[in-house]
N, CA, C and O of each residue as an XYZ file, in Angstrom:
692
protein
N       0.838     -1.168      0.000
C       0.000      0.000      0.000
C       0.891      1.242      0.000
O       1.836      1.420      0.768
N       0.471      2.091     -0.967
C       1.408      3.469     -1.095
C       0.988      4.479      0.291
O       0.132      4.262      1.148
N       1.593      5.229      0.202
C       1.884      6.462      1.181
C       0.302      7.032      0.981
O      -0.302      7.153      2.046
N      -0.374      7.362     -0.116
C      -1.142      8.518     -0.304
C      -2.536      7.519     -0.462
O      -3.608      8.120     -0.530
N      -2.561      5.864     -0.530
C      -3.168      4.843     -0.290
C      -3.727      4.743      1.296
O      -4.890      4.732      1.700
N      -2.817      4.693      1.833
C      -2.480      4.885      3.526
C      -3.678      6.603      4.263
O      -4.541      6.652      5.140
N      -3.034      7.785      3.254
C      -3.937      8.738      4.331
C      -5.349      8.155      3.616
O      -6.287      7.651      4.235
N      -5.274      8.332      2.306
C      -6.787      8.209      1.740
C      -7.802      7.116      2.556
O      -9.019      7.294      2.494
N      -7.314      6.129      3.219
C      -7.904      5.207      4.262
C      -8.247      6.112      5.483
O      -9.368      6.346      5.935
N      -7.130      6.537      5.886
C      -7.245      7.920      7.022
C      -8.100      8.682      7.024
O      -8.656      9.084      8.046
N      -8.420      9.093      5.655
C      -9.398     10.121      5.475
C     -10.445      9.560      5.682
O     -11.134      9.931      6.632
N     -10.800      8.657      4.970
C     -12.054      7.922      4.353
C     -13.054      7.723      6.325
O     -14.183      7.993      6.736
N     -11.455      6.971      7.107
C     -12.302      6.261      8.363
C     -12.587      8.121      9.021
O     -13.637      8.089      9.663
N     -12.142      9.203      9.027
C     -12.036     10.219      9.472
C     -13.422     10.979      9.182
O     -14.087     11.755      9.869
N     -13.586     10.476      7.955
C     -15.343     10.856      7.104
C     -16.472     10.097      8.235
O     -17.425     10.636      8.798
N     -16.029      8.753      8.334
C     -16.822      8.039      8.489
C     -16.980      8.316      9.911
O     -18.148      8.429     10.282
N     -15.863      8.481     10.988
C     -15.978      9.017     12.267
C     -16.839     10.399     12.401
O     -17.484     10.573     13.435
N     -16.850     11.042     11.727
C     -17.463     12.285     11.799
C     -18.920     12.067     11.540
O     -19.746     12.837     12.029
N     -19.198     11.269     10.951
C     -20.749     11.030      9.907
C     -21.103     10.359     11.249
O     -22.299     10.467     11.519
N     -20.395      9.721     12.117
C     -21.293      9.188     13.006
C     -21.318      9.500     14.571
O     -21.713      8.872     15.554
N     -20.858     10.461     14.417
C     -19.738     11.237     15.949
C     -21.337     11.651     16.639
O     -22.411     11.740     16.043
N     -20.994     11.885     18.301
C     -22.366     12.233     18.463
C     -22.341     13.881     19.362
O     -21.352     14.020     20.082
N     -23.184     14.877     19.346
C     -22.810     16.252     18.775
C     -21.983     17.077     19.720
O     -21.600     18.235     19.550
N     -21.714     16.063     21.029
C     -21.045     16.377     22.082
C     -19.479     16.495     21.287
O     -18.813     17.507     21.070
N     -19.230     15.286     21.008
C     -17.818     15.450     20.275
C     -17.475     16.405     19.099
O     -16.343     16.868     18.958
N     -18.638     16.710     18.158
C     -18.202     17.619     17.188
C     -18.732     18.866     17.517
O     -19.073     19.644     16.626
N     -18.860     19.197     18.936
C     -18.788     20.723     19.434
C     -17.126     20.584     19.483
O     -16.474     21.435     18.878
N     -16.603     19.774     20.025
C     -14.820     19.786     20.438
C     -14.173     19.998     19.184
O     -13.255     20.795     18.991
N     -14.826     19.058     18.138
C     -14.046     18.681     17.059
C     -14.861     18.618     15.612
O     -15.007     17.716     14.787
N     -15.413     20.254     15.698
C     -16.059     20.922     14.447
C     -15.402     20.132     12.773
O     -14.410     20.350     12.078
N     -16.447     19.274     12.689
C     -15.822     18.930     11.178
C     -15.187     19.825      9.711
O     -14.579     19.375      8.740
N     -15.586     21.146     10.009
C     -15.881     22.260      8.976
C     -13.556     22.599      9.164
O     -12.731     23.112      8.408
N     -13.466     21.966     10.522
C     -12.270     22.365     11.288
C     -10.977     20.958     10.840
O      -9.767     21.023     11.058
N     -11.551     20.068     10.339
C     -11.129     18.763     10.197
C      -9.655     19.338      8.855
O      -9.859     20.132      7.937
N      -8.301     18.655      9.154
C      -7.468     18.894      8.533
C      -7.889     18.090      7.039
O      -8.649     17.122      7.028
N      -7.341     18.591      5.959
C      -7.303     18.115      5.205
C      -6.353     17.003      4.310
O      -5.321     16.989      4.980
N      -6.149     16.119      3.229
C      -5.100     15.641      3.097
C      -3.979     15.901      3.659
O      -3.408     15.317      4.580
N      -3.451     17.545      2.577
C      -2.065     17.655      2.767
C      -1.914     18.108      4.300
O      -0.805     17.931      4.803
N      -2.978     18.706      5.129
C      -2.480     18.769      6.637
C      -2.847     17.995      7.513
O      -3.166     18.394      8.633
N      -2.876     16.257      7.016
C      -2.852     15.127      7.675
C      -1.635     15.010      7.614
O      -0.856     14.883      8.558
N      -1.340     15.056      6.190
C      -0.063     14.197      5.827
C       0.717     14.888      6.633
O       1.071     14.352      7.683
N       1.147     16.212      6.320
C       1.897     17.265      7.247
C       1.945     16.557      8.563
O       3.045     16.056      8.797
N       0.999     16.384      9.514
C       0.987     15.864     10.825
C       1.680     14.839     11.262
O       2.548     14.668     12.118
N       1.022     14.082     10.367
C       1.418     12.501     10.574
C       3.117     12.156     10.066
O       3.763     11.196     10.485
N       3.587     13.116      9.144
C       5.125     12.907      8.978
C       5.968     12.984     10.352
O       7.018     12.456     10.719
N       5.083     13.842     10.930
C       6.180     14.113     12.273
C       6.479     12.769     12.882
O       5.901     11.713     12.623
N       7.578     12.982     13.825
C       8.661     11.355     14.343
C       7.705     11.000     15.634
O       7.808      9.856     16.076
N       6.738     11.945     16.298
C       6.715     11.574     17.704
C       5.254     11.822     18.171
O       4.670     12.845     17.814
N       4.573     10.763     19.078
C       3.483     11.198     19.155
C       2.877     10.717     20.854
O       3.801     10.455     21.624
N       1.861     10.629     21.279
C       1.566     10.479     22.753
C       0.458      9.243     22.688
O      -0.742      9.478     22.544
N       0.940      8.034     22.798
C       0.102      6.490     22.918
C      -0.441      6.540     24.695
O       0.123      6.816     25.755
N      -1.209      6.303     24.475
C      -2.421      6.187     25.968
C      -2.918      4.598     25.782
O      -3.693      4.250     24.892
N      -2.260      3.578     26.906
C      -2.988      2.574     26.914
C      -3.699      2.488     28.367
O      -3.729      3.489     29.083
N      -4.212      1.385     28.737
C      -4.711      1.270     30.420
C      -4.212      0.090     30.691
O      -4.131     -0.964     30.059
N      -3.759      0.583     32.165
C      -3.137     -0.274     33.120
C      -4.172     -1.221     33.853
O      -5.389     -1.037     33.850
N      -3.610     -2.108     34.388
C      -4.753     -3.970     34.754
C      -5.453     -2.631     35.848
O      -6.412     -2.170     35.228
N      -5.318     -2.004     36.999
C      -6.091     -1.512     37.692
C      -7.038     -0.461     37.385
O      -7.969     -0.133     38.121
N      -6.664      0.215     35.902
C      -7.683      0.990     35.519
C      -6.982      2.181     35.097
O      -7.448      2.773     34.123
N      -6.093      2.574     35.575
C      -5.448      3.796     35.572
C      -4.734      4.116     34.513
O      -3.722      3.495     34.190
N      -5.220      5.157     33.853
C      -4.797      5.493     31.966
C      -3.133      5.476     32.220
O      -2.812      5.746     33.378
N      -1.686      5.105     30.987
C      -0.668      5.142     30.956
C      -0.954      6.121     29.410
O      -1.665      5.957     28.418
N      -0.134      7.007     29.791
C       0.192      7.969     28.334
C       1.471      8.203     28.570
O       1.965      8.620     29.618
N       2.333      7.754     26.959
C       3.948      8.378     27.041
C       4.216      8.727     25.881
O       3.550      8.228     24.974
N       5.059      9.496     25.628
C       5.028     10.052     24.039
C       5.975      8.480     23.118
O       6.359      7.452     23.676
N       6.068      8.734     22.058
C       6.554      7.315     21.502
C       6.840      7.352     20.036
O       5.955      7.988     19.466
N       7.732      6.913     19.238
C       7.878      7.613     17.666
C       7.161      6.350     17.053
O       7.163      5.160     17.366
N       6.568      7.049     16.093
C       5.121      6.086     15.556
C       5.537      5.990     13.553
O       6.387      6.730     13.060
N       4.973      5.260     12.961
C       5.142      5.114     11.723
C       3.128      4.973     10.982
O       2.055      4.662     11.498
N       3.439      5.280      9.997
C       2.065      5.592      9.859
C       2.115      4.502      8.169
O       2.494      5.086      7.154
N       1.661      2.810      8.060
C       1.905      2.533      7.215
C       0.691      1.078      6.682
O       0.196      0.448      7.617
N       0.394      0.753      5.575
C      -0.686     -0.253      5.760
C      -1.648      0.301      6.106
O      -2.541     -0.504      6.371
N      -2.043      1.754      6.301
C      -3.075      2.100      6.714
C      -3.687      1.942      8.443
O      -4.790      1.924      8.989
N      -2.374      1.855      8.830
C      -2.192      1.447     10.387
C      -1.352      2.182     10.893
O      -0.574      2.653     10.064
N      -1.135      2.566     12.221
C      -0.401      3.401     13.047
C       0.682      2.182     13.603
O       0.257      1.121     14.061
N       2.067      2.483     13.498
C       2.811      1.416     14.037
C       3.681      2.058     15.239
O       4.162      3.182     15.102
N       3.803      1.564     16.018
C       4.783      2.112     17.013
C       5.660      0.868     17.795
O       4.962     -0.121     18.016
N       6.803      0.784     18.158
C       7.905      0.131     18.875
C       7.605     -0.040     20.300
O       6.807      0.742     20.815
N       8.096     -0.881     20.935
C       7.999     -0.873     22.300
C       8.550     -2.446     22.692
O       8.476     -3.527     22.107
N       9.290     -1.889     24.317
C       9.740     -2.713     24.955
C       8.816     -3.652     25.484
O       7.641     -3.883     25.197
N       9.592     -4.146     26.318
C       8.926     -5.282     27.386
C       8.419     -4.886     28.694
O       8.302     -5.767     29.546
N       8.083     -3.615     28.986
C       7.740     -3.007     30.402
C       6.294     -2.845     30.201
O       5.556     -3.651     29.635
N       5.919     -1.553     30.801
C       4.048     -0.860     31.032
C       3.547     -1.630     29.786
O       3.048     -2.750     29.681
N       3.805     -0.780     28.979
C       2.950     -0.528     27.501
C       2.750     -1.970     27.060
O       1.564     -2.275     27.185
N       3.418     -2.857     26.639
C       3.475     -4.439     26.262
C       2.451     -4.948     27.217
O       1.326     -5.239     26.812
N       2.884     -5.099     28.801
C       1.778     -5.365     29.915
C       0.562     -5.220     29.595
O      -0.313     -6.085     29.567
N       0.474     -3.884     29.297
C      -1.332     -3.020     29.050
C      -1.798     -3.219     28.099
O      -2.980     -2.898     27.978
N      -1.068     -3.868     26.925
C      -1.758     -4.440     26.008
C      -2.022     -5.530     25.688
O      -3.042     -5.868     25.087
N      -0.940     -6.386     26.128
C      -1.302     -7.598     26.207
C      -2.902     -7.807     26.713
O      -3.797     -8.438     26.150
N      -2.953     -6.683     28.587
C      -4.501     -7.200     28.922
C      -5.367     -7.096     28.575
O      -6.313     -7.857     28.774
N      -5.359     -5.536     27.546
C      -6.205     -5.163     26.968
C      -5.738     -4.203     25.398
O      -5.312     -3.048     25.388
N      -5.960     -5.031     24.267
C      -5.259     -4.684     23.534
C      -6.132     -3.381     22.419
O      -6.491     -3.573     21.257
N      -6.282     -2.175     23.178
C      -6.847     -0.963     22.861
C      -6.217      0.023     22.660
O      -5.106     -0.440     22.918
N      -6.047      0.971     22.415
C      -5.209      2.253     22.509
C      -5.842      3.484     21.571
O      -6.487      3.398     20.526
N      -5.312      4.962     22.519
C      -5.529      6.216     21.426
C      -3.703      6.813     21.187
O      -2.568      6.807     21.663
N      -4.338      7.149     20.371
C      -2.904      7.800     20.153
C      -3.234      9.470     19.605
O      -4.197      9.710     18.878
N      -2.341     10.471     20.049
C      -2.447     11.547     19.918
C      -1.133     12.303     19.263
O      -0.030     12.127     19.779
N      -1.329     13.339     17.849
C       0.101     13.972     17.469
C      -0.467     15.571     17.066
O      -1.082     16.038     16.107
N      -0.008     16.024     18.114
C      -0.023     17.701     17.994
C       1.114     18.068     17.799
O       2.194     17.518     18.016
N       0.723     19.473     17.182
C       1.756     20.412     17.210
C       1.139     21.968     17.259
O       0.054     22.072     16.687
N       1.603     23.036     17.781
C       1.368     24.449     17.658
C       0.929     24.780     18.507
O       0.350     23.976     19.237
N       0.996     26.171     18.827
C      -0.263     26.525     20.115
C      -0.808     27.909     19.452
O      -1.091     28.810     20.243
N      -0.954     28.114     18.246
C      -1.558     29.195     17.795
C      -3.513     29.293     17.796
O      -4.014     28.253     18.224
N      -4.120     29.942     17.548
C      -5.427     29.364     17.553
C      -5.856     30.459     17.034
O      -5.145     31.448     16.859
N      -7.448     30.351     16.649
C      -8.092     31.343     15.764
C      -8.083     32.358     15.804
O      -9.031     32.529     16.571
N      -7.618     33.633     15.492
C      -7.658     34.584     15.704
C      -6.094     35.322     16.474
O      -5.957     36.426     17.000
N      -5.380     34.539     16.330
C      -3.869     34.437     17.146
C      -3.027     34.788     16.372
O      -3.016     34.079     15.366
N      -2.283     35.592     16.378
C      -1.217     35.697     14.937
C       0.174     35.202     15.922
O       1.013     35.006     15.043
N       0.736     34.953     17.013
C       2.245     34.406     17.380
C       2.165     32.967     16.668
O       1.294     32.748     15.826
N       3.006     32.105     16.998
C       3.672     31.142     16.909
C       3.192     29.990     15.533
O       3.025     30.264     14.344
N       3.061     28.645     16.250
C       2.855     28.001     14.550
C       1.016     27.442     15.168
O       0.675     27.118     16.306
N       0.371     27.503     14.186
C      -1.311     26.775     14.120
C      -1.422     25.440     14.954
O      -0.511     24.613     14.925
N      -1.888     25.367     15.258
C      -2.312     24.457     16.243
C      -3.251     23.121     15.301
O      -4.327     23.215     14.710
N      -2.426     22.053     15.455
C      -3.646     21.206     14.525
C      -2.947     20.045     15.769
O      -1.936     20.029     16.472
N      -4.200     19.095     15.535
C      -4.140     17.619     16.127
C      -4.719     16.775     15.601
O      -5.597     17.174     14.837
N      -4.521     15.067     15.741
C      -4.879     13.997     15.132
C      -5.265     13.600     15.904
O      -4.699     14.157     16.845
N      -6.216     12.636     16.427
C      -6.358     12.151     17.676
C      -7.236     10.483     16.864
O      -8.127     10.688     16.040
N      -6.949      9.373     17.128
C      -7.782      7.915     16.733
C      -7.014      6.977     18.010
O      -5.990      6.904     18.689
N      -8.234      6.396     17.783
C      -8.119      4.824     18.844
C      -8.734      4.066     18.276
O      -9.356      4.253     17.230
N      -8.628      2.986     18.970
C      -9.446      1.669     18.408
C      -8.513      0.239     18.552
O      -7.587      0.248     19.362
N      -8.646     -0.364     18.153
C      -7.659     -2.359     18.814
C      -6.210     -2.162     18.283
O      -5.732     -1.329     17.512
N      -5.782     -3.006     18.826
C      -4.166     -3.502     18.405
C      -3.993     -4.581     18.226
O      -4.766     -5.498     18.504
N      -2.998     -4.649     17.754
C      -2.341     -5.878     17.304
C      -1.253     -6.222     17.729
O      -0.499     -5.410     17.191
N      -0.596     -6.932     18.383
C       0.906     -6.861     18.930
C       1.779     -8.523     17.835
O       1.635     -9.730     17.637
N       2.542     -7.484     17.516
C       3.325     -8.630     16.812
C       4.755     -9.056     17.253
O       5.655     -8.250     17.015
N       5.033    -10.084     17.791
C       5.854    -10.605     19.014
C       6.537    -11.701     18.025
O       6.070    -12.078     16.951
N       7.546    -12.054     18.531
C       8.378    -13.783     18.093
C       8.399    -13.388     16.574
O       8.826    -12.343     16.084
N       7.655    -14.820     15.740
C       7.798    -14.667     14.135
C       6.937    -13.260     13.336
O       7.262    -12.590     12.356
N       5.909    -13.202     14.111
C       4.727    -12.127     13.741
C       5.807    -10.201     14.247
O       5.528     -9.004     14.180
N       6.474    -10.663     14.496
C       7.150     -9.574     14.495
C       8.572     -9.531     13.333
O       8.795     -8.586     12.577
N       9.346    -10.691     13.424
C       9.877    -10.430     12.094
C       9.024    -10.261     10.604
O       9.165     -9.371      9.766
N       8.426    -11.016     10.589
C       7.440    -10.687      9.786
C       7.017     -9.187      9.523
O       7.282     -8.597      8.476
N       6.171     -8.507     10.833
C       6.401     -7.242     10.321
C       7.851     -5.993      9.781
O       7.895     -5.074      8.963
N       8.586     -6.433     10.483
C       9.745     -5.782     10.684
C       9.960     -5.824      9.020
O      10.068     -4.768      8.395
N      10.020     -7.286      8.274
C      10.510     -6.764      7.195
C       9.822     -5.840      6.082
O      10.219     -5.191      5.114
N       8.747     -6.071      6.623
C       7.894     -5.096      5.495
C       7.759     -3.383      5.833
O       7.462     -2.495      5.033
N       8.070     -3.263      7.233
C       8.107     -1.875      8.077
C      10.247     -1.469      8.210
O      10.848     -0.468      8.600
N      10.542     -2.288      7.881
C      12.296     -1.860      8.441
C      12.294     -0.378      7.345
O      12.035      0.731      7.812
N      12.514     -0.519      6.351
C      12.983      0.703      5.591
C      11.794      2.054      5.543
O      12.103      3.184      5.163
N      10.549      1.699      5.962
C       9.483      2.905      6.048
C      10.528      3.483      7.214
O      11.305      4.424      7.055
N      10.365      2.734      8.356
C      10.547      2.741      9.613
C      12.307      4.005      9.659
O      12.530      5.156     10.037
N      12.979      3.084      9.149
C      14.301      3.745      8.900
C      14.572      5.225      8.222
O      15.398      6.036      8.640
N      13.840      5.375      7.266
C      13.552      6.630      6.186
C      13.239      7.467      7.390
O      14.216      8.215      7.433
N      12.221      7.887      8.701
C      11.564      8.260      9.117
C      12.162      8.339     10.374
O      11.978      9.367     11.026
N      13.116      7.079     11.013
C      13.674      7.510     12.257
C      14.999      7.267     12.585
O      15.424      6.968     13.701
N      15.923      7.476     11.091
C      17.100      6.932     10.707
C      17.728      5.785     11.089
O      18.942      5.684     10.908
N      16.970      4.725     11.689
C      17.078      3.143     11.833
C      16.033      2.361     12.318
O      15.088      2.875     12.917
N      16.137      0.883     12.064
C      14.942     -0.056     12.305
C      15.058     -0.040     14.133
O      15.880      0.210     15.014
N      13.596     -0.499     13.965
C      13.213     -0.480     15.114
C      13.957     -2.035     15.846
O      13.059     -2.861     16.010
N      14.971     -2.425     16.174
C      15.443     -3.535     15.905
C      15.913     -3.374     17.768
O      16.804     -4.074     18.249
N      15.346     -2.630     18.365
C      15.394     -2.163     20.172
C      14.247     -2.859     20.015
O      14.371     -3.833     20.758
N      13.178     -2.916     19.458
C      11.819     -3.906     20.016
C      11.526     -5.259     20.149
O      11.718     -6.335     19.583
N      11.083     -4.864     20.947
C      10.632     -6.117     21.668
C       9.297     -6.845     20.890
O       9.121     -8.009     20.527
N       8.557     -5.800     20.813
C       6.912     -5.923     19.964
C       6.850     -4.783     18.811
O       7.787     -3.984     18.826
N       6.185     -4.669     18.143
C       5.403     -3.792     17.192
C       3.933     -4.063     17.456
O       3.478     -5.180     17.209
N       3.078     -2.984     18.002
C       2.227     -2.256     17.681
C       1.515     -2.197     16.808
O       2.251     -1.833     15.891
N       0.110     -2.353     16.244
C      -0.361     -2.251     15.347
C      -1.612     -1.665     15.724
O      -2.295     -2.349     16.486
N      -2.010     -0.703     15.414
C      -3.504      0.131     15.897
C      -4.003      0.680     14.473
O      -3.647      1.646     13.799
N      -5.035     -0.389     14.269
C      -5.958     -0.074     13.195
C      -7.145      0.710     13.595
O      -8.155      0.051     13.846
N      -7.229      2.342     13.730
C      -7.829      2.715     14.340
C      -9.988      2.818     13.445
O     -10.396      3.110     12.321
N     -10.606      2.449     14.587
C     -11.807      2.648     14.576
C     -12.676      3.923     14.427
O     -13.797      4.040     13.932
N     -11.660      5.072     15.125
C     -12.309      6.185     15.088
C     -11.093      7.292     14.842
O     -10.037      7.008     15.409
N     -11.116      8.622     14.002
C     -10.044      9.803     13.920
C     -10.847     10.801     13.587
O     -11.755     10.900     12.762
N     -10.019     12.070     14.935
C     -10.856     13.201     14.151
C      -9.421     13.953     14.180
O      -8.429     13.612     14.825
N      -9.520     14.700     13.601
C      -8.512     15.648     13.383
C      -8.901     17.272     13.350
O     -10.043     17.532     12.970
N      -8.012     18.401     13.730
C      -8.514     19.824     13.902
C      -7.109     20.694     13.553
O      -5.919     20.734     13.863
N      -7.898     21.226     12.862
C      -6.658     22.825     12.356
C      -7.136     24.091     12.270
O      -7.862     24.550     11.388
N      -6.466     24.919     13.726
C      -6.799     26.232     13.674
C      -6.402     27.191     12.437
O      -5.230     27.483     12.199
N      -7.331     27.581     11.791
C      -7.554     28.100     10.683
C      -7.709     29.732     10.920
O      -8.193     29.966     12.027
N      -7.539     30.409     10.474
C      -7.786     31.871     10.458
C      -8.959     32.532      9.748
O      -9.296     33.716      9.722
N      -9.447     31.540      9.223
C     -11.066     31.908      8.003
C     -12.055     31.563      8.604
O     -13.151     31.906      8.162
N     -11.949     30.659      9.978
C     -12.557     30.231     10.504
C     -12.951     31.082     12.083
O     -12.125     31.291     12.971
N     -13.959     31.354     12.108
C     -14.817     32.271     13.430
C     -14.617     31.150     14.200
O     -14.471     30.014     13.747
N     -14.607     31.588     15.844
C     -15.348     30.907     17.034
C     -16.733     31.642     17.197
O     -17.518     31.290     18.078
């Protein structure tokens, strides 16, 4: 699957999250506000982003984490500690990639946009991890100048739901 294969899925589930969002959420996350291709793509190039899984007692774990965006899936690395644990028990996750703190009507610094999706995982461990590795090593590398070859697992979050937001200047509160 190509690069522009990959957001167009992004987009598509991002349509489909919105078409069914309920109006509490798209007061937060005004669709009219929803990034477009090129300021998905923009987003999602960045190296680093904030994975939120839950711990066996309940208690949310969020740590930032460098993510790959490929297959139409969010991929991210990880050891053998929290994160592996919390998914193993429960294999869910959101993941979050901001940048900016500018906002409507703001002229300092850079625009403020965010991605925000969750939905199941996949953990690919032993053979199911070489396996991925070879089809993810050189995305992976291009993006964080080497394979993820510190992991323990790969990550796989085919997300269920994405909304995305970009403070715009054409745009009123």
């Amino acid at each position: 699957m190509t690069a522009s294969e990959d957001l167009e899925a992004l987009l598509a589930l991002q349509r489909a999250s919105f078409s069914t969002a309920r109006r509490s959420v798209l007061r937060g996350w005004p669709e009219e506000q929803a990034l477009d291709a090129e300021g998905l793509a923009e987003l999602l190039a960045r190296r680093y982003c904030v994975l939120a899984t839950g711990r066996a007692d309940g208690r949310p774990q969020a740590m930032p984490v460098a993510f790959l965006v490929a297959e139409s899936a969010f991929w991210f690395g990880t050891g053998t500690g929290g994160r592996l644990r919390n998914l193993r028990a429960l294999p869910w996750c959101s993941v979050v990639v901001m940048v900016g703190e500018r906002d409507v009507g703001e002229s300092e610094g850079e625009p403020h946009r965010v991605v925000a999706a969750e939905g199941p995982v996949r953990l690919h461990e032993g053979e199911a991890l070489t396996g991925a590795r070879s089809r993810l090593d050189a995305a992976w590398s291009r993006k964080h100048r080497q394979p993820p070859d510190w992991a323990a697992a790969l990550i796989e979050l085919r997300p269920e739901r994405l909304f995305s937001h970009g403070a715009r200047a054409d745009l009123g509160r």
